[in-house]
C-alpha positions in Angstrom: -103.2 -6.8 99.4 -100.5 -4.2 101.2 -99.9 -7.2 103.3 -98.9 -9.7 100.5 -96.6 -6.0 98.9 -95.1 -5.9 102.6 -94.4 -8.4 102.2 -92.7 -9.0 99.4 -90.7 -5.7 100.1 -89.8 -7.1 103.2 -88.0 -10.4 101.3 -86.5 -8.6 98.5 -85.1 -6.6 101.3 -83.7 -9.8 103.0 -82.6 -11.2 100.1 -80.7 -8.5 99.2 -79.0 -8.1 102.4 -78.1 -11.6 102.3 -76.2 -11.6 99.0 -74.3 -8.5 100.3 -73.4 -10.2 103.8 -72.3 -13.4 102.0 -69.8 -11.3 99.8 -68.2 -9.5 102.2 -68.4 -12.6 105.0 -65.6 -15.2 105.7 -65.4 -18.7 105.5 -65.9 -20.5 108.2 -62.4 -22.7 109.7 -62.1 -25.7 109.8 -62.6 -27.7 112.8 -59.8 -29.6 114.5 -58.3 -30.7 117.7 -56.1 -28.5 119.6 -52.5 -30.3 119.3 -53.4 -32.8 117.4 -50.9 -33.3 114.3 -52.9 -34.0 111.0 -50.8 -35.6 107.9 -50.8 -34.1 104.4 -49.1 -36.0 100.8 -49.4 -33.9 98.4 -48.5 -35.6 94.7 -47.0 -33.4 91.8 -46.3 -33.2 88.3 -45.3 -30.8 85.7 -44.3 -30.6 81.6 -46.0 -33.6 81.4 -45.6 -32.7 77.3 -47.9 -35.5 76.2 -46.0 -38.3 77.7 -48.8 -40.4 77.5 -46.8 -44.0 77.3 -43.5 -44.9 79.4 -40.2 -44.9 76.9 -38.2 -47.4 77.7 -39.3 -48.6 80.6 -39.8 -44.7 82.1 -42.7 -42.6 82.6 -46.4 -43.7 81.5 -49.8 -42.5 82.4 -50.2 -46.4 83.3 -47.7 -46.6 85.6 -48.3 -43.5 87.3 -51.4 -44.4 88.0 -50.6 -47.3 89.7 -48.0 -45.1 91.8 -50.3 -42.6 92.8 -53.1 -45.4 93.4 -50.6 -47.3 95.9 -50.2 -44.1 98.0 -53.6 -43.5 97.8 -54.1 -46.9 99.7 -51.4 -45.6 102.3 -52.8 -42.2 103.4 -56.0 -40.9 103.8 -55.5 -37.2 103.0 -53.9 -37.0 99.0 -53.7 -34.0 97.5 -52.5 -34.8 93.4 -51.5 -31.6 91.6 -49.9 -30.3 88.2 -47.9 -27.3 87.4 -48.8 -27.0 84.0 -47.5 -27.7 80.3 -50.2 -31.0 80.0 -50.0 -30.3 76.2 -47.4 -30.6 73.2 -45.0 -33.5 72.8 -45.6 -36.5 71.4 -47.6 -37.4 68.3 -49.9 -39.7 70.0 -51.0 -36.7 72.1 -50.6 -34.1 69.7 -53.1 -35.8 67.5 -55.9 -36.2 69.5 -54.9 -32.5 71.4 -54.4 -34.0 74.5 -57.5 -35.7 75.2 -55.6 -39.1 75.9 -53.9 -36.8 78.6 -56.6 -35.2 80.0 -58.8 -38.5 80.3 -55.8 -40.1 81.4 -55.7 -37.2 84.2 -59.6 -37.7 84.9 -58.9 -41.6 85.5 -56.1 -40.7 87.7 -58.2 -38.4 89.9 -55.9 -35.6 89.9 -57.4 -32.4 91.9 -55.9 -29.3 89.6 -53.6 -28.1 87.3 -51.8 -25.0 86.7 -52.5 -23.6 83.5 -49.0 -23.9 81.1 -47.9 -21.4 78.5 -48.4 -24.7 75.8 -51.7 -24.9 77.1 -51.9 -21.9 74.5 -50.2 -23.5 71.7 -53.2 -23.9 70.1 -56.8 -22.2 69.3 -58.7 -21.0 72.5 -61.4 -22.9 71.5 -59.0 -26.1 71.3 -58.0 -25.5 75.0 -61.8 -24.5 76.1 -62.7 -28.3 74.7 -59.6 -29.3 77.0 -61.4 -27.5 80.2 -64.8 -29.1 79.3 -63.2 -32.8 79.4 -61.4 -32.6 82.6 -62.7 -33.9 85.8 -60.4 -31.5 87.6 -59.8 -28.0 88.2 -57.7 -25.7 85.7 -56.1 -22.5 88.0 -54.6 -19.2 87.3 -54.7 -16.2 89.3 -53.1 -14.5 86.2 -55.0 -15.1 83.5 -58.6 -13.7 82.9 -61.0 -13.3 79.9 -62.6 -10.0 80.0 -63.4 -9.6 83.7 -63.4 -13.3 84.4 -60.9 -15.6 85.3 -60.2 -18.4 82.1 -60.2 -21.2 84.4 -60.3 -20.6 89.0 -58.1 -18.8 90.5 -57.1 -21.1 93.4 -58.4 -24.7 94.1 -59.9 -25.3 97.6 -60.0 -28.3 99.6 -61.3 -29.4 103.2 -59.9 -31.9 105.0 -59.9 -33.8 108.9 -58.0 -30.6 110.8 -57.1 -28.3 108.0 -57.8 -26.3 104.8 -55.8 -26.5 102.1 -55.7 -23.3 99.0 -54.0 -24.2 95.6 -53.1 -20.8 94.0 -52.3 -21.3 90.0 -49.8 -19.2 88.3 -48.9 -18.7 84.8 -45.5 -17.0 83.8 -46.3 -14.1 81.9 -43.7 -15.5 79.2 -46.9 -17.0 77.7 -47.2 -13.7 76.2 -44.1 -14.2 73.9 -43.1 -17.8 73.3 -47.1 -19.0 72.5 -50.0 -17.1 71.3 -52.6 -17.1 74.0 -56.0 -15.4 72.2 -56.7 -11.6 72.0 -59.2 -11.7 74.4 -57.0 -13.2 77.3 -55.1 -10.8 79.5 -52.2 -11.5 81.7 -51.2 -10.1 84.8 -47.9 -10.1 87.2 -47.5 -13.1 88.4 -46.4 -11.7 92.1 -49.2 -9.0 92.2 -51.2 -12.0 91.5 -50.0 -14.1 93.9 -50.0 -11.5 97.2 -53.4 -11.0 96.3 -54.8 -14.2 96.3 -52.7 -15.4 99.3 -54.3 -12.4 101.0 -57.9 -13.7 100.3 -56.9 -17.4 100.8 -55.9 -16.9 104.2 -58.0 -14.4 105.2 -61.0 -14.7 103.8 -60.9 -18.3 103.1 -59.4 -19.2 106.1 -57.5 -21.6 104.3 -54.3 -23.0 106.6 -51.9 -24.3 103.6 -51.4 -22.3 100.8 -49.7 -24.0 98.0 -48.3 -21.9 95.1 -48.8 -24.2 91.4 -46.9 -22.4 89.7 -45.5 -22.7 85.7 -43.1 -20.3 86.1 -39.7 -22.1 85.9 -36.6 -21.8 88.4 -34.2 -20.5 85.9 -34.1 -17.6 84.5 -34.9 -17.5 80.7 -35.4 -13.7 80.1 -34.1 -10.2 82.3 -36.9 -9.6 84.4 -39.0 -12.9 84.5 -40.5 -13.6 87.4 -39.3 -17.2 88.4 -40.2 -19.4 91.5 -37.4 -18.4 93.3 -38.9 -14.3 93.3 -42.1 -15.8 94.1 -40.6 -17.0 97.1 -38.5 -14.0 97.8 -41.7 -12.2 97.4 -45.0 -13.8 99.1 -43.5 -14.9 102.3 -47.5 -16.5 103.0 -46.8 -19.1 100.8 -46.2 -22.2 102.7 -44.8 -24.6 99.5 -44.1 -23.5 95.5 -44.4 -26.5 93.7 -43.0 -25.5 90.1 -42.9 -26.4 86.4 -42.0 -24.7 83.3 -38.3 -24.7 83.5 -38.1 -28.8 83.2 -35.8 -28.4 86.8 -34.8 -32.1 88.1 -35.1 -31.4 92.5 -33.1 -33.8 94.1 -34.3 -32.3 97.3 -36.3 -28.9 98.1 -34.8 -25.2 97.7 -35.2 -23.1 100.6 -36.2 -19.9 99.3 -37.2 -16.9 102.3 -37.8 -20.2 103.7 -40.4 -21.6 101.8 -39.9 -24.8 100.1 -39.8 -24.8 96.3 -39.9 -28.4 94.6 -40.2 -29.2 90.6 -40.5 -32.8 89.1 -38.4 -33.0 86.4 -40.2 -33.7 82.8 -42.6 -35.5 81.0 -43.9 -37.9 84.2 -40.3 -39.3 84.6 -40.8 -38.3 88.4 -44.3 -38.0 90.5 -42.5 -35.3 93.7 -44.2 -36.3 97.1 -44.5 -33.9 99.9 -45.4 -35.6 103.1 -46.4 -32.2 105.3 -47.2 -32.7 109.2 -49.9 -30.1 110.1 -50.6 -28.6 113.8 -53.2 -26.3 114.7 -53.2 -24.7 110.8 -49.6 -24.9 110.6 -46.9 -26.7 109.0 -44.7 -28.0 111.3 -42.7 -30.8 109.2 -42.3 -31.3 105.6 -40.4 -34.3 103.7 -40.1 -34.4 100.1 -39.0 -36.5 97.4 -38.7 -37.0 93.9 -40.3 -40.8 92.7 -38.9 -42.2 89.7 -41.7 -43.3 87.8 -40.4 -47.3 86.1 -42.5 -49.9 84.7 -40.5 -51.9 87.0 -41.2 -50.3 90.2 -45.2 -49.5 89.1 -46.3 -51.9 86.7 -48.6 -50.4 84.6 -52.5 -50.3 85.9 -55.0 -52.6 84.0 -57.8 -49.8 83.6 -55.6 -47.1 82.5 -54.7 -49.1 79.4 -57.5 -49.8 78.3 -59.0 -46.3 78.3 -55.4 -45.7 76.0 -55.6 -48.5 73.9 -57.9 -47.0 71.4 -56.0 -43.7 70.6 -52.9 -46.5 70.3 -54.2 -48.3 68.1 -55.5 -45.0 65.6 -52.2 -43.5 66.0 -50.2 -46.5 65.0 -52.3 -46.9 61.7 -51.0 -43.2 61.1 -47.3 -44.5 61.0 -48.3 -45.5 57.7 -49.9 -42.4 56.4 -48.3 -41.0 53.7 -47.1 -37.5 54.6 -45.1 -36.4 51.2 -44.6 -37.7 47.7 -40.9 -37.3 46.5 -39.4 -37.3 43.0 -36.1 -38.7 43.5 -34.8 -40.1 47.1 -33.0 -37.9 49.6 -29.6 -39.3 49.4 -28.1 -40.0 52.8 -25.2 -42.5 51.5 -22.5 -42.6 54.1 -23.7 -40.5 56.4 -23.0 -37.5 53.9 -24.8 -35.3 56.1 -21.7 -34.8 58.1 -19.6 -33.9 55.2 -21.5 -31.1 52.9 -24.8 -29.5 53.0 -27.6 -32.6 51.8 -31.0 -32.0 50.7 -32.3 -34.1 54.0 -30.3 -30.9 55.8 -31.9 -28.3 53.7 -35.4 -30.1 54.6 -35.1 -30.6 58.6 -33.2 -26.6 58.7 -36.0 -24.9 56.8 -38.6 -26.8 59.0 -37.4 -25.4 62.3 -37.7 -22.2 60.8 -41.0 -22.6 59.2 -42.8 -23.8 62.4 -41.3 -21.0 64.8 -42.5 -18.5 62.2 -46.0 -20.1 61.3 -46.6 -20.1 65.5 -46.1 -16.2 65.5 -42.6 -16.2 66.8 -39.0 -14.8 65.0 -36.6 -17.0 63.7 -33.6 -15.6 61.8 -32.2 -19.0 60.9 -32.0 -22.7 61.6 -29.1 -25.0 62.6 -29.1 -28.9 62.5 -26.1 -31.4 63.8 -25.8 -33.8 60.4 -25.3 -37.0 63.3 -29.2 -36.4 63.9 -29.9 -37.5 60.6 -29.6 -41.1 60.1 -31.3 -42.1 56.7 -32.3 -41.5 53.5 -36.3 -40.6 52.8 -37.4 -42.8 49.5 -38.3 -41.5 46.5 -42.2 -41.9 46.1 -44.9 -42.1 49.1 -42.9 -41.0 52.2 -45.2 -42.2 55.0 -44.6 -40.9 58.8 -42.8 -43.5 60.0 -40.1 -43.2 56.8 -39.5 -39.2 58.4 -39.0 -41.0 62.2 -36.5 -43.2 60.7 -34.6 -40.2 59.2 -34.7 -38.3 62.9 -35.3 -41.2 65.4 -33.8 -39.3 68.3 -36.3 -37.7 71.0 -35.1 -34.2 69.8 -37.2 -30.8 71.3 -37.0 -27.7 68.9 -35.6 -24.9 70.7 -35.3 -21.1 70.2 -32.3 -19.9 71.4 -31.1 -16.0 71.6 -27.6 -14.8 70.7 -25.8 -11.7 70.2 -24.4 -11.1 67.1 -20.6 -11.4 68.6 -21.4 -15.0 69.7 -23.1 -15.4 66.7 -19.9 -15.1 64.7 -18.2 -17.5 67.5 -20.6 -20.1 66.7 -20.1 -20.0 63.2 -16.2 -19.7 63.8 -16.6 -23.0 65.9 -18.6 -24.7 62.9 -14.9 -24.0 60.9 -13.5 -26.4 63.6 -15.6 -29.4 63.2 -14.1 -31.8 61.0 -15.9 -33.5 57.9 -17.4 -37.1 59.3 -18.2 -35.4 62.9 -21.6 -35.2 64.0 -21.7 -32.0 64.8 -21.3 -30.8 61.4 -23.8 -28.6 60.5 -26.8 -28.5 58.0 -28.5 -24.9 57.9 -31.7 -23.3 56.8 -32.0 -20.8 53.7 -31.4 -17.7 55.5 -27.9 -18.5 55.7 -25.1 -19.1 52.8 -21.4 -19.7 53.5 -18.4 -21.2 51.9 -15.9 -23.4 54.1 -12.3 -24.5 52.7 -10.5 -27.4 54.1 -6.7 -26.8 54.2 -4.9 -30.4 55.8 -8.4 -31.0 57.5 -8.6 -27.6 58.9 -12.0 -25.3 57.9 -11.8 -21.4 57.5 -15.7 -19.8 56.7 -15.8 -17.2 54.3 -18.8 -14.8 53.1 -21.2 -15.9 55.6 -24.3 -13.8 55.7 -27.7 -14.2 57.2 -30.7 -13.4 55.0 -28.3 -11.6 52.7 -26.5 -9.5 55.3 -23.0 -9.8 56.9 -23.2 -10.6 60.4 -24.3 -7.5 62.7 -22.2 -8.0 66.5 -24.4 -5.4 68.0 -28.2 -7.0 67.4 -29.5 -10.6 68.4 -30.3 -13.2 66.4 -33.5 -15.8 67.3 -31.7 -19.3 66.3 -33.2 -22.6 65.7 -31.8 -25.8 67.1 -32.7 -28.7 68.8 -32.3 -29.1 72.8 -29.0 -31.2 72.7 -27.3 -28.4 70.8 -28.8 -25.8 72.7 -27.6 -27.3 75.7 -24.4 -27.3 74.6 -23.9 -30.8 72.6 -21.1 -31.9 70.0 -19.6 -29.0 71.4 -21.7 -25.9 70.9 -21.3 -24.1 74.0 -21.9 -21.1 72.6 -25.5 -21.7 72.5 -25.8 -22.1 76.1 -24.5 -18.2 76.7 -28.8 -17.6 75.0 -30.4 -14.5 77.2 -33.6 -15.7 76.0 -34.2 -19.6 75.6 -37.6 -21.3 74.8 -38.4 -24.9 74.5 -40.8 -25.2 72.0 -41.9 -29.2 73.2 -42.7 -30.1 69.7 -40.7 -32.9 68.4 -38.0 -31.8 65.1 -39.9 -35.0 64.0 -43.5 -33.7 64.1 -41.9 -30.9 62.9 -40.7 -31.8 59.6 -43.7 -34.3 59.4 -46.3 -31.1 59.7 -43.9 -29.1 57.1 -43.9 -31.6 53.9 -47.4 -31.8 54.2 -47.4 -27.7 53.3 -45.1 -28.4 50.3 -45.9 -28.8 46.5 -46.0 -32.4 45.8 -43.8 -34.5 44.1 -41.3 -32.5 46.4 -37.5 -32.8 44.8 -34.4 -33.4 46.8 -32.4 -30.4 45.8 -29.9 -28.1 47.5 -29.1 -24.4 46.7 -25.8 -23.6 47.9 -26.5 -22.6 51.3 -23.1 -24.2 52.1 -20.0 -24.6 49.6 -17.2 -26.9 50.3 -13.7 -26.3 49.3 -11.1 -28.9 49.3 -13.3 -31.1 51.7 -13.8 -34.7 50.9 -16.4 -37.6 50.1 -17.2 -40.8 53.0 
């Protein structure tokens, strides 16, 4: 009897000891040849924004896979990676919530992906679904639930010669632009990313370190912490491949000598690092951006068929009936570039409406009238009616102005003559009268949400990406200090907003704009 206690001491004992050794041990290297040069290719994406089908001939799921499966046939050692934003775009994705994308993913055999601040555009629980479906690894060394990480930190992978550690990073502008749940923290990017560099290398023994990061290359706010100050910050990191600020790389930035390489958008581009890799180092590195074509990647058999299905649901929703009208929305001849049209009123208050409804401010709305381009019917308005009115692949943006250039814009919107596209159709919050003298437009009592324009405060605006990068002339949008891409079509937009109104809903405008001495198409 003591002896059976002994023991039994004596194992707990053991035990013990082993689970504290094993926490404080390092991984083992891995083995390799002195000398011998070992080849990397590591694939990328990023804001893939529920591309799920090429447009025109560009992009696809489909026809990256066939892309990625070709030089999977070429090379041994792949490495297939994502710097985040998998969610929010098109309608085919948005309806299922990605799980075309994600399967599409799985099918693809990619290894991880970055966690994106639209990865949070929806209910945690919606995203937790998201994690359970993939096949591959979701990373963040920045975000955690309680004292958990949400998804892994890094991603891990062994291969002939080397070690390879994937390090995800979110940008901490999830916090503001998206509405990640209460019970998910965020921490500095960098701090993040020293410390998990640290234990990659060191503990790990890991000989790449890769940085996945959706942080962005530009700067959208003071202070964020972009790729570039990654770079200029964790010297370990051997390569930053980046997402968030949609950057198209013609060739790699040299940051503090590290390599920092984006893929454009929405699976236009797969980027392809080819990295040469002596005794645990990198000693060459070759990069380039693949435009992803039907043409050049003709789209693979098996990945169609796993997207057929949620094709053939979504196209039956073209024909769902999203409002009931009592009178059509008069477009006529192109009126929406001559006076403020109830279509103008509609597609304005909608931008404003979704920004607001996701937790974010909006103090008004502003639409070019050349993006409208027909009238809705009066009766059942089905989805496909609204796509017809705003066929163009327009992103809502959030744009950030000081009051000063606030009152340039609108001085600008004087200039544009009736019949241009760029005249404007506004939201509620904003009431105006133009006069015409010999063609020429002078705005007079323009106030926003009832007040004259203050110079000194900023003003949240909402537009759609061509004007806020500077189309039909707006400029002034591009001087924002604080810019965010919502990803959400002003389609899906508008589509998602008559569905809140009461139904029949009437094609009436309130005066938002007055015209003076202007004229009729």
């Amino acid at each position: 009897m003591k002896k059976r206690l002994s023991f039994r001491i004596f194992t707990a004992v053991t035990l013990v000891l082993l689970v504290l050794f094993s926490a404080g041990c390092t991984t083992a290297p891995v083995p390799r040849e002195s000398g011998v040069a070992y080849e990397l290719t590591v694939l990328h994406t990023n804001d893939h924004h529920g591309t799920v089908l090429a447009k025109d001939g560009v992009a696809g799921l489909a026809e990256r896979a066939t892309f990625i499966a070709t030089v999977r046939e070429e090379n041994p050692n792949v490495l297939v990676l994502d710097a985040g934003d998998i969610n929010t775009g098109s309608a085919l994705s948005n309806m299922f919530s990605a799980e075309p994308d994600i399967m599409g993913y799985n099918l693809i055999g990619y290894d991880a992906v970055a966690f994106g601040n639209h990865e949070f555009d929806k209910d945690l629980s919606t995203l937790k679904k998201q994690m359970e479906q993939a096949q591959f690894t979701w990373i963040s060394a920045n975000i955690k639930q309680g004292s958990s990480y949400l998804g892994k930190p890094y991603f891990i992978k062994d291969f002939e010669g080397f070690r390879v550690g994937v390090i995800g990073l979110t940008t901490l502008r999830t916090t503001v632009i998206a509405s990640p749940d209460k019970s998910l923290s965020f921490t500095d990017e960098i701090d993040a990313a020293k410390e998990m560099t640290d234990y990659l290398k060191n503990k790990k023994k890991c000989d790449v370190i890769i940085a996945l990061g959706h942080l962005g290359s530009v700067e959208e706010a003071v202070g964020q912490n972009t790729s570039i100050k990654l770079a200029e910050n964790v010297p370990e990191i051997d390569l930053i491949i980046d997402g968030h600020s949609h950057t198209m790389f013609a060739e790699p930035l040299f940051v503090n000598g590290i390599p920092i390489v984006s893929a454009n958008e929405w699976g236009k581009y797969v980027g392809k690092a080819d990295l040469t890799i002596v005794d645990g180092e990198i000693t060459d590195i070759e990069w380039e951006p693949v435009e992803i074509t039907t043409a050049a990647f003709p789209p693979d058999k098996e990945m169609e068929a796993l997207l057929q299905p949620y094709v053939d649901e979504a196209q039956a929703t073209l024909e769902q009936v999203v409002m009931t009208t009592g009178a059509e929305f008069e477009f006529g001849n192109r009126l929406s570039r001559y006076r403020e049209i109830a279509l103008g009123d509609l597609t304005s208050d909608a931008q404003v409406w979704y920004v607001q409804q996701a937790g974010l401010e909006a103090d008004f709305a502003l639409t070019n009238g050349g993006n409208i381009r027909a009238a809705l019917p009066a009766g059942d308005v089905t989805k496909e009616a609204v796509m017809t009115v705003l066929p163009f692949e327009n992103y809502l943006y959030v744009v950030t102005l000081s009051g000063s250039d606030v009152i340039e814009l609108f001085d600008f919107i004087a200039t544009i003559p009736q019949g241009a596209g760029a005249f404007a159709q506004v939201s509620k919050e904003v009431r105006y009268t133009i006069t015409y003298t010999n063609g020429t437009g002078t705005i007079s009592g323009l106030t926003i949400n009832g007040e004259p324009i203050d110079p000194n405060r900023t003003y949240k605006i909402v537009t759609n990406d061509y004007l806020a990068g500077g189309g039909d002339g707006y400029e002034v949008l591009t001087r924002s200090t604080d810019t965010f891409n919502t990803s959400m079509l002003l389609s899906d937009v508008v589509i998602e907003y008559v569905k809140t109104l009461s139904q029949p809903v009437m094609p009436e405008t309130d005066g938002r704009i007055t015209v003076i001495g202007g004229v009729e198409p």
